[in-house]
N, C-alpha and C positions, 0 to 999 in steps of 0.2 A: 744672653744667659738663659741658660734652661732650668725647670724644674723638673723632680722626677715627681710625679703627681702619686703614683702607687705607692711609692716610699711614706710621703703624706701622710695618706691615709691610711697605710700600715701600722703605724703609729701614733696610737690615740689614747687616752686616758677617760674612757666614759665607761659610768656603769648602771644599768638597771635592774631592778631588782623589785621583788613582790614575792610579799613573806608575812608572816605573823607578829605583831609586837610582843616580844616575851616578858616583859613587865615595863611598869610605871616609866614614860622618859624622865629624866630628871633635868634640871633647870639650875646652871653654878655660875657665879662670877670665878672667874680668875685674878692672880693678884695683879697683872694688868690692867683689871677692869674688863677686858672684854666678856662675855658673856656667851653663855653655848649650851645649848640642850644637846643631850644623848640619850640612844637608848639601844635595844640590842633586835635584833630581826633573826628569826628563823625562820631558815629559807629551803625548802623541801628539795632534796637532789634527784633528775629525773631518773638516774640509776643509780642501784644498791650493789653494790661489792658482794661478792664471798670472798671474804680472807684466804688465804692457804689454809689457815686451821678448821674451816670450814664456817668460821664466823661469820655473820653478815657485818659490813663493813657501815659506818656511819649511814642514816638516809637524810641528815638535815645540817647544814650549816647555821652558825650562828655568826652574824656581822654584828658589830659595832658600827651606829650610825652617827655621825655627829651635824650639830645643825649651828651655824653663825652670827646668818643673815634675821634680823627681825622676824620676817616672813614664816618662813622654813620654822622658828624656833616656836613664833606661834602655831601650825600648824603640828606639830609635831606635839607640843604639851596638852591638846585636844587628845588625846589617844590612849588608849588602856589597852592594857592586856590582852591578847587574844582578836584583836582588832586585826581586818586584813590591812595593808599600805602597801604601796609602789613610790616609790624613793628612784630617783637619778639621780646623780653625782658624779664623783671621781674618787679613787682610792688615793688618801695622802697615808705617808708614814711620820708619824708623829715621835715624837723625844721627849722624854722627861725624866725628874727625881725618883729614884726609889730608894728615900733611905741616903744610903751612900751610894747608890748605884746610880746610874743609868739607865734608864730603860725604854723601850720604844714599843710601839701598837700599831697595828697598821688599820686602817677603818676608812669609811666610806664620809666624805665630805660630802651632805647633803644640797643639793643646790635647788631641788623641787620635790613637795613630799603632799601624797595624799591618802587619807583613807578610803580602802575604796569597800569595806564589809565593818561592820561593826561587828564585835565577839561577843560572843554569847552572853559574859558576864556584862555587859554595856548596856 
């Protein structure tokens, strides 16, 4: 039996990233009990768009990070506003209540996170 080895590695769910903390992580139990830090990363695009209308188009993304493991959750509630960080992980798509609804988010499952600039307000 063969493998196709490029298909493999065609197929991967890693992400890194290096971006700005745009405010406070925050720190929740679930009614599970598990427990999770989040916080939000902007992330500079290395190109800017002109719209058709002549607008410039978005120059930053904004990720949702989220953190699980012990580690990661401490490393990440060290961190303020305006802080540089590099985060790897993987993008999960998450499900939940809203209300009566349903709703879903997709964000970055943190699995290694560091500050690598402290922000000016720090």
């Amino acid at each position: 039996m063969s493998v196709d080895v490029a298909s493999e590695e065609a197929s991967n769910n890693n992400v890194a990233l290096s971006g700005r903390v745009a405010g406070e992580p925050a720190e929740r139990e679930l009614a599970s009990g598990d427990r999770l830090c989040s916080c939000r990363l902007i992330v500079p695009r290395a190109d800017v768009r002109v719209l058709a209308s002549g607008r410039r188009g978005a120059s930053v993304d904004v990720i949702d990070l989220v953190a699980w493991t012990p580690k990661v959750r401490r490393s990440m509630r060290g961190w303020r506003a305006g802080d540089q960080v590099r985060v790897e992980g993987e993008l999960r798509r998450r499900f939940f209540k809203a209300g009566e609804r349903t709703a879903s988010r997709v964000e970055v499952e943190v699995s290694s996170a560091r500050r690598t600039r402290r922000g000016a307000s720090g």
